[in-house]
N, C-alpha and C positions, 0 to 999 in steps of 0.2 A: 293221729291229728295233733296229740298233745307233744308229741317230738318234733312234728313238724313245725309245732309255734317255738317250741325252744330252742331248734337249731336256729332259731335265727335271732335270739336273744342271748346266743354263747359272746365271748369275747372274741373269738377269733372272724365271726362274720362282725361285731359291730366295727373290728378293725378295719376287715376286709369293705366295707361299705365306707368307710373311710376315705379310706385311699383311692376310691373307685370314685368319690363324691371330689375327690384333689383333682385328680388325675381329668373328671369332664369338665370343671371348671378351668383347668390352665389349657386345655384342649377348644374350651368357648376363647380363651384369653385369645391362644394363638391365632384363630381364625377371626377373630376381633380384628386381632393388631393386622392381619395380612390384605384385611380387606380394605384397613384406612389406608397403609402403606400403597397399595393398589392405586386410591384415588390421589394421592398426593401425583403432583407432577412429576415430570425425567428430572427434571431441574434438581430436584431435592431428593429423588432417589436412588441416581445414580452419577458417581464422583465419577470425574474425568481424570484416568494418570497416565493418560499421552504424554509424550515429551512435551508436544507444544500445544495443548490443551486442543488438539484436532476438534472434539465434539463439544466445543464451551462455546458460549458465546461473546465476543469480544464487547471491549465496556462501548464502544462507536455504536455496536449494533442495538445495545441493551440503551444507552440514550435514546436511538432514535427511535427504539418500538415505543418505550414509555412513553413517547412525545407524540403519537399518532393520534391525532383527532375525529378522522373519518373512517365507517365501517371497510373492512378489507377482508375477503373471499379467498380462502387458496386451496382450489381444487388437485387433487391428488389422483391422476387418474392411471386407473393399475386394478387389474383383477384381484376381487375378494381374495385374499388370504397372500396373496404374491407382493405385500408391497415390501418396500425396502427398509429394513427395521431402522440401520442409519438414518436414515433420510428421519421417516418417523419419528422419531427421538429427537430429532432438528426442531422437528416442527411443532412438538411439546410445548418444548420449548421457549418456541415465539409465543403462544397461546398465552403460558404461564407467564408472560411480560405483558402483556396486552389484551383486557375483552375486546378491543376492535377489530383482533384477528380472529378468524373463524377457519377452522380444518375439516373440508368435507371428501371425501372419499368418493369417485366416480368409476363404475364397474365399465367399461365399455362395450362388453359385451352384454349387459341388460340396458346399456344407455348407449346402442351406436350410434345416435345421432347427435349427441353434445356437445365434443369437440369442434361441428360443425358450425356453431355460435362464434369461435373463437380465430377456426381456422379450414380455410377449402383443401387441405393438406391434413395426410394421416398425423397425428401428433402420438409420438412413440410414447409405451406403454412406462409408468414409472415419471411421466412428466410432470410439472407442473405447472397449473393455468392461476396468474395472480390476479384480479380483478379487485376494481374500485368504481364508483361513480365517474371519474373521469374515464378512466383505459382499463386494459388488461395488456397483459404481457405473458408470454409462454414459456415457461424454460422447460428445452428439450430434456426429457433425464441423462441423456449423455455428458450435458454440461455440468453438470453437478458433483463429478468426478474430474478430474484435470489428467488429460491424456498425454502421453510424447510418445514420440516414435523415435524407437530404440534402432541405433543406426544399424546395428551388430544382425539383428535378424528382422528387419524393417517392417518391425509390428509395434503399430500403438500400445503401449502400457498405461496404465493404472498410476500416476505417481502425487495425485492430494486429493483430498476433498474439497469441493466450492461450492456444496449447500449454503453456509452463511453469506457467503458474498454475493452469489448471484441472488438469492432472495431478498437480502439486505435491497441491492438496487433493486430488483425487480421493483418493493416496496416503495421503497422513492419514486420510480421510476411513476410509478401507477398516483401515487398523493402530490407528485409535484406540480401546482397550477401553471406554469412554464418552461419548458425544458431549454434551456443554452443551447443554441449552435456555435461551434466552433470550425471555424475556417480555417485547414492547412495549404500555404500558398502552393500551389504547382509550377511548374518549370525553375528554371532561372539554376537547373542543377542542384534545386533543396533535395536533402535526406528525407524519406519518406517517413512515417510514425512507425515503426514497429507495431505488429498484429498484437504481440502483448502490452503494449502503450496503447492501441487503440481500444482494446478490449477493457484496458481499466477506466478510459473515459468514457466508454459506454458504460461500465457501472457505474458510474456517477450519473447518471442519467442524463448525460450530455450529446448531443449530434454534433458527430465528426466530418466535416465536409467538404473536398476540394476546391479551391476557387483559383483562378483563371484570372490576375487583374485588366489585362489586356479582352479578352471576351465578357468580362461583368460589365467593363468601366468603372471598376471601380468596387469597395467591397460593401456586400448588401447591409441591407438596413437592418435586420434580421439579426446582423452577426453579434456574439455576445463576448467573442474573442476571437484575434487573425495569432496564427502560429505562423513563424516562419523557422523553420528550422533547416540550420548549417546552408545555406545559399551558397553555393561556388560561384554562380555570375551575377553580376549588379543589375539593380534592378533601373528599368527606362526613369530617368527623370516626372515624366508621366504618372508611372505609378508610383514612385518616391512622394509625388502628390497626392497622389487618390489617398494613399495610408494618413497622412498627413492631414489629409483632410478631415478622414474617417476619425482620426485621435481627436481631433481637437474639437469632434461632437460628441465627445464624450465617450470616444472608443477604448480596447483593453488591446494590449498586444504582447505575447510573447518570442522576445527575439533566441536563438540559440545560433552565434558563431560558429564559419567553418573554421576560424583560426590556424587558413593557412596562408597569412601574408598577405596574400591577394589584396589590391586595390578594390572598394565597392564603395566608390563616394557617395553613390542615391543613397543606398541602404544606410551609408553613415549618413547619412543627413540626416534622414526621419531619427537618430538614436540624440544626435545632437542637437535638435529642435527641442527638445524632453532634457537637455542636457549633462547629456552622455556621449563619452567619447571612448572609442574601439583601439586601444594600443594595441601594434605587428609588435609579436614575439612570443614565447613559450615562460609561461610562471615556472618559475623553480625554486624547490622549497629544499630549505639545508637540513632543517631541525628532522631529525630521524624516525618523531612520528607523527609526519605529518605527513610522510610520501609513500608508495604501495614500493617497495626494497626491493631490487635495487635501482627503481627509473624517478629519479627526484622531477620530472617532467609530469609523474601521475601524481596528482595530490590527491589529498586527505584533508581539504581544509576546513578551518576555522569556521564555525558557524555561529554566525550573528543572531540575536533575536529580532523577532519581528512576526508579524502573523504567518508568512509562509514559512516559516522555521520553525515555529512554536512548538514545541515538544521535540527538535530534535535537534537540540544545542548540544548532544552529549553524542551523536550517532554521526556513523562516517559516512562521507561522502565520496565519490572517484572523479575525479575529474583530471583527462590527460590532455595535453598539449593545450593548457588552456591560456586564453591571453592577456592581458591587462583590460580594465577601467579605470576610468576617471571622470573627474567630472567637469564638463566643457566649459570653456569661459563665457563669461557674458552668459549667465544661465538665467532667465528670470526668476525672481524674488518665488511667485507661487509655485513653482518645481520643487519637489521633493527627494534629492536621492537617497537612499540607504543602503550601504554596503551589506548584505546578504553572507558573501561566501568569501573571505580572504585567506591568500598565507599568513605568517605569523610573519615577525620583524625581521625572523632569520630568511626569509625568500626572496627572490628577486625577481625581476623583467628581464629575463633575456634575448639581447638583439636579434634581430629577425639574419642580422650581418653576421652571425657566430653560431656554427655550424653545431657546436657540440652544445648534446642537450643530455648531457651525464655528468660534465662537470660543474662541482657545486661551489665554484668561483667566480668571483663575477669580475666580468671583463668590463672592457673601454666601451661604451654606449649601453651597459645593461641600467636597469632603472632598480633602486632600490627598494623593498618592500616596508611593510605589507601593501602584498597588490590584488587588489579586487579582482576576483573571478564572477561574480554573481553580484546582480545588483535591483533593487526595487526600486520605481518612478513612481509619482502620484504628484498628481496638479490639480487643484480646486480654485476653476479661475471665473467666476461669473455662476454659480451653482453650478457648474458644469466639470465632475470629474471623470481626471483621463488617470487610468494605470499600465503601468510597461513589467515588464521582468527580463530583465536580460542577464545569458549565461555566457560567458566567451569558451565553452568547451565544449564538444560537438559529442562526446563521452558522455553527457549528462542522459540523453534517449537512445544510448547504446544498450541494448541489451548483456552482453557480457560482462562489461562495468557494473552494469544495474544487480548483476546476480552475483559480484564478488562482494558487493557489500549490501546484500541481503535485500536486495530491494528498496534500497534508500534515496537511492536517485530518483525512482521513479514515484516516490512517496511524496519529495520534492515539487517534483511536477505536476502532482495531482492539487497538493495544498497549493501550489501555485497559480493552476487555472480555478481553483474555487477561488482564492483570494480574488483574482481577475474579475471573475463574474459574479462576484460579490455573493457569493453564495456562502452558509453559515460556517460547513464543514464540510470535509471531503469524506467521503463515505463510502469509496470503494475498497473490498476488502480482500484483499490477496488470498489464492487460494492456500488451505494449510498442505502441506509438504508431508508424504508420508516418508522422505528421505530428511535425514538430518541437516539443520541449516548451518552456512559456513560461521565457522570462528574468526571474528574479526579481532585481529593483532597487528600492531604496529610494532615497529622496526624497533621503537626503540622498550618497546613491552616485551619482544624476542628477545632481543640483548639481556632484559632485567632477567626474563626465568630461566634463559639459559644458563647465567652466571646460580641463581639460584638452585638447580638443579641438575646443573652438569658438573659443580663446583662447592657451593655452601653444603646443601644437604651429605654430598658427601663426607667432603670433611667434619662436619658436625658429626658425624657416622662413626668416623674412623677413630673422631676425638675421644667422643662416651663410651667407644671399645677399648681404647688406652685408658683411659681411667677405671674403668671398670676393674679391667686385669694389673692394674698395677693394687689396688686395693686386693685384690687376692695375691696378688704377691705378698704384700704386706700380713698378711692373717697366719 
C-alpha cells in the first residue's frame, strides 16, 4: 500500500498528471471553440473564393433584407437529410441579415398534405414555398440553378446559380403592397421581350402583360408602364391618341426604335407631344473606344447620369444601328428632356441617303455629333407627372448584345422601368455564372496593351539583357 501512495508522489507521475491535466483542458478549449463556431452563422464561417462571389450575397439583396418590416416564412420542402447544402447556406444566410426571416424545413413525406395549402400541383422536392401576410410565391427547385441547353448533345446543363435572385424577388414579390403591371404593345410588327427580359421583370415583381390597343380601346387603367418596342408599322392615329391620352393622366411609357427608316408619323407624334423628335439614319462613332471594332455603327456610348444610369456612368453599353434624338420645337416650358446615352463629339448622324455604314467620314446631309441615342422625358404639369424613356436602338433588348456586354443593357432596362414606376430600386438579380464572364475591351484599350505587350514589354526585355551582358563584359 505504502508503494502504492508513493508511486504516485514520484516526479515522473506529478509530470505525467501534468500534461494529462494540459492536454484535457485545451481538449475542453477545442470542443468550446467548435461548438461557438458551430452556432455562428455561414455568413461569418465560411469565406466565399468564387471568382464571382457565386455564394455571397450581393450589397441590393443585403439592403433589402435589412429593410424588411413584416414577418417572412420560407419553407424548404425536401426530405430529412436530402436537402441541398448550397441552397442551405443561402438561406443562413438571409436569416443572419434579418429576424423577420424564419427557415423551416418541410419533410413531405410526414407532411403530404402541406404543399396543398400553397399549391393543387405536386411541388418538386428541394423547392421553396415564400410566404408573407399578403402572398406566397413558390420557387420550383429547378429554378434555383440556371439551365441551357447545350446545342452539341441537346441536353440541358447546369450553367449558374439563382438562389439569390429568385429569392431576392420572391421576397419583394410577397412584401410589395402593389405589384406594377406592365403592358408590352402587340401587333403593329413590335419585337417581342425576350423570355430572359421577361424573366427579369418578373423578378422585380412586376406583371408583364400584352395589350391589344385596338381590342382595350385604349390602355387600362391598371397600367403602371406601356412598352412599345422596335414597332416596324405605325400605329392608327387612333391609337397615337389613346397613348396620348393615357400620358397625359399621368402615364409612364417606354419607347425602343426599330431604326430602320421607315416612316411612323402616329408613333412620332405621341414622342413629340413629350418633345421628342426621332432623326432616320445610323449614329456613327469615330473615336475607337467607343464602337465594338470593327462596326463604328455598334456603339459603346457615353453615359449620362441621371437615375436610370446611376451607377453605370463607367459600364458599357451596345447599341447597333442606332438613330438620332433631338429635341422638338415649340416643346412646352414643363417637359423635361435628358440626354441618357450619346456618342462623343467625334460621331455623327449618318444619312438614311448614304448606304455605307463603316465609313467613319461624314458626308453631305450627315448631322454632326454628339448624337443622342437614349433619352429621359418628365413633365410635372398640374400635380400630374408623366415619364417617357426612349432608346433609338432596337439592340438595347437584344439578347446577344445584352450578353457581349455582360448584361448591361438589360441592367438598363430594368433601372429604367423602375425609374418609370417609381419604384425605389430595381432588385432583380442576375443569375451568377458558373462560366467566366466576358472581358470588356475597347478598340482603343486593344491598341494600348497590344503596343504594350506585343512591343514595350519586349523591348524592355531585350534592353535589361543588353545591359546586363555588357556589364559582364566589362568585369
Amino acid at each position: 500500500m505504502d508503494k502504492i501512495k508513493k508511486s504516485f508522489q514520484t516526479r515522473k507521475f506529478k509530470s505525467a498528471s501534468y500534461s494529462f491535466g494540459i492536454i484535457a483542458v485545451a481538449l475542453a478549449i477545442v470542443i468550446l471553440l467548435n461548438l461557438l463556431v458551430q452556432a455562428l452563422p455561414a455568413s461569418v464561417t465560411k469565406i466565399d473564393l468564387s471568382f464571382n462571389q457565386m455564394y455571397s450575397l450581393t450589397e441590393t439583396t443585403k439592403e433589402f433584407v435589412k429593410g424588411l418590416t413584416e414577418d417572412i416564412t420560407v419553407y424548404v420542402v425536401c426530405q430529412t437529410g436530402s436537402e441541398d447544402a448550397d441552397v442551405m447556406e443561402m438561406l443562413q444566410k438571409y436569416q443572419a441579415l434579418s429576424s423577420k426571416i424564419r427557415v423551416e424545413s418541410v419533410d413531405p413525406v410526414l407532411h403530404p398534405t402541406f404543399t396543398s395549402e400553397y399549391s393543387e400541383e405536386a411541388v418538386p422536392s428541394g423547392s421553396l414555398i415564400v410566404v408573407s401576410e399578403k402572398r406566397f410565391q413558390i420557387i420550383p427547385y429547378q429554378d434555383l440553378y440556371e439551365q441551357t441547353l447545350n446545342t452539341s448533345s441537346y441536353r440541358y446543363e447546369v450553367t449558374g446559380f439563382d438562389v439569390e435572385g429568385q429569392l431576392t424577388s420572391a421576397l419583394n414579390y410577397v412584401t410589395t403592397d402593389e405589384l406594377p403591371v406592365i403592358y408590352q404593345l402587340e401587333g403593329h410588327g413590335v419585337t417581342a421581350l425576350s423570355s430572359t427580359l421577361e424573366e427579369l421583370i418578373e423578378k422585380n415583381s412586376m406583371k408583364l402583360q400584352s395589350l391589344n390597343l385596338l381590342s382595350a380601346q385604349g390602355v387600362p387603367e391598371d397600367a403602371a408602364c406601356l412598352i412599345i418596342n422596335a414597332a416596324a408599322n405605325d400605329l392608327s392615329s387612333e391609337e397615337a391618341n389613346q397613348v396620348i391620352t393615357y400620358l397625359e393622366q399621368g402615364g409612364r411609357a417606354f419607347f425602343i426604335d426599330a431604326s430602320d427608316g421607315k416612316e411612323r408619323p402616329n408613333l412620332n407624334s405621341v414622342m413629340e407631344h413629350y418633345g421628342v423628335r426621332l432623326l432616320p439614319g445610323y449614329a456613327i462613332e469615330t473615336d475607337t473606344g467607343h464602337f465594338l471594332r470593327p462596326y463604328a455603327n455598334y456603339l459603346l456610348p457615353e453615359v449620362k447620369y441621371h437615375a436610370v444610369t446611376d451607377g453605370m456612368e463607367e459600364e458599357y453599353l451596345l447599341l447597333g444601328n442606332a438613330g438620332g434624338i433631338s429635341e422638338a420645337e415649340n416643346t412646352r416650358t414643363s417637359v423635361k428632356v435628358t440626354p441618357l446615352l450619346q456618342t462623343t463629339e467625334n460621331g455623327f448622324l449618318r444619312s438614311m441617303e448614304n448606304s455605307s455604314l463603316q465609313s467613319i467620314s461624314m458626308a453631305e446631309g450627315d448631322i454632326a455629333g454628339p448624337i443622342t441615342v437614349g433619352a429621359a422625358v418628365s413633365e410635372n404639369y398640374q400635380d400630374i407627372e408623366t415619364r417617357l424613356l426612349i432608346c433609338s436602338s432596337p439592340y438595347l433588348t437584344n439578347d446577344n448584345a445584352n450578353m457581349q456586354v455582360s448584361g448591361n443593357n438589360y441592367k438598363l432596362v430594368m433601372n429604367g422601368l423602375s425609374w418609370l414606376c417609381g419604384l425605389e430600386s430595381n432588385i432583380a438579380i442576375d443569375a451568377k455564372s458558373f462560366s467566366m464572364e466576358y472581358l470588356q475591351i475597347s478598340a482603343n484599350h486593344t491598341n494600348r496593351w497590344t503596343i504594350i505587350t506585343v512591343v514595350l514589354l519586349p523591348v524592355v526585355c531585350l534592353a535589361g539583357g543588353f545591359v546586363v551582358w555588357i556589364r559582364r563584359r566589362r568585369r
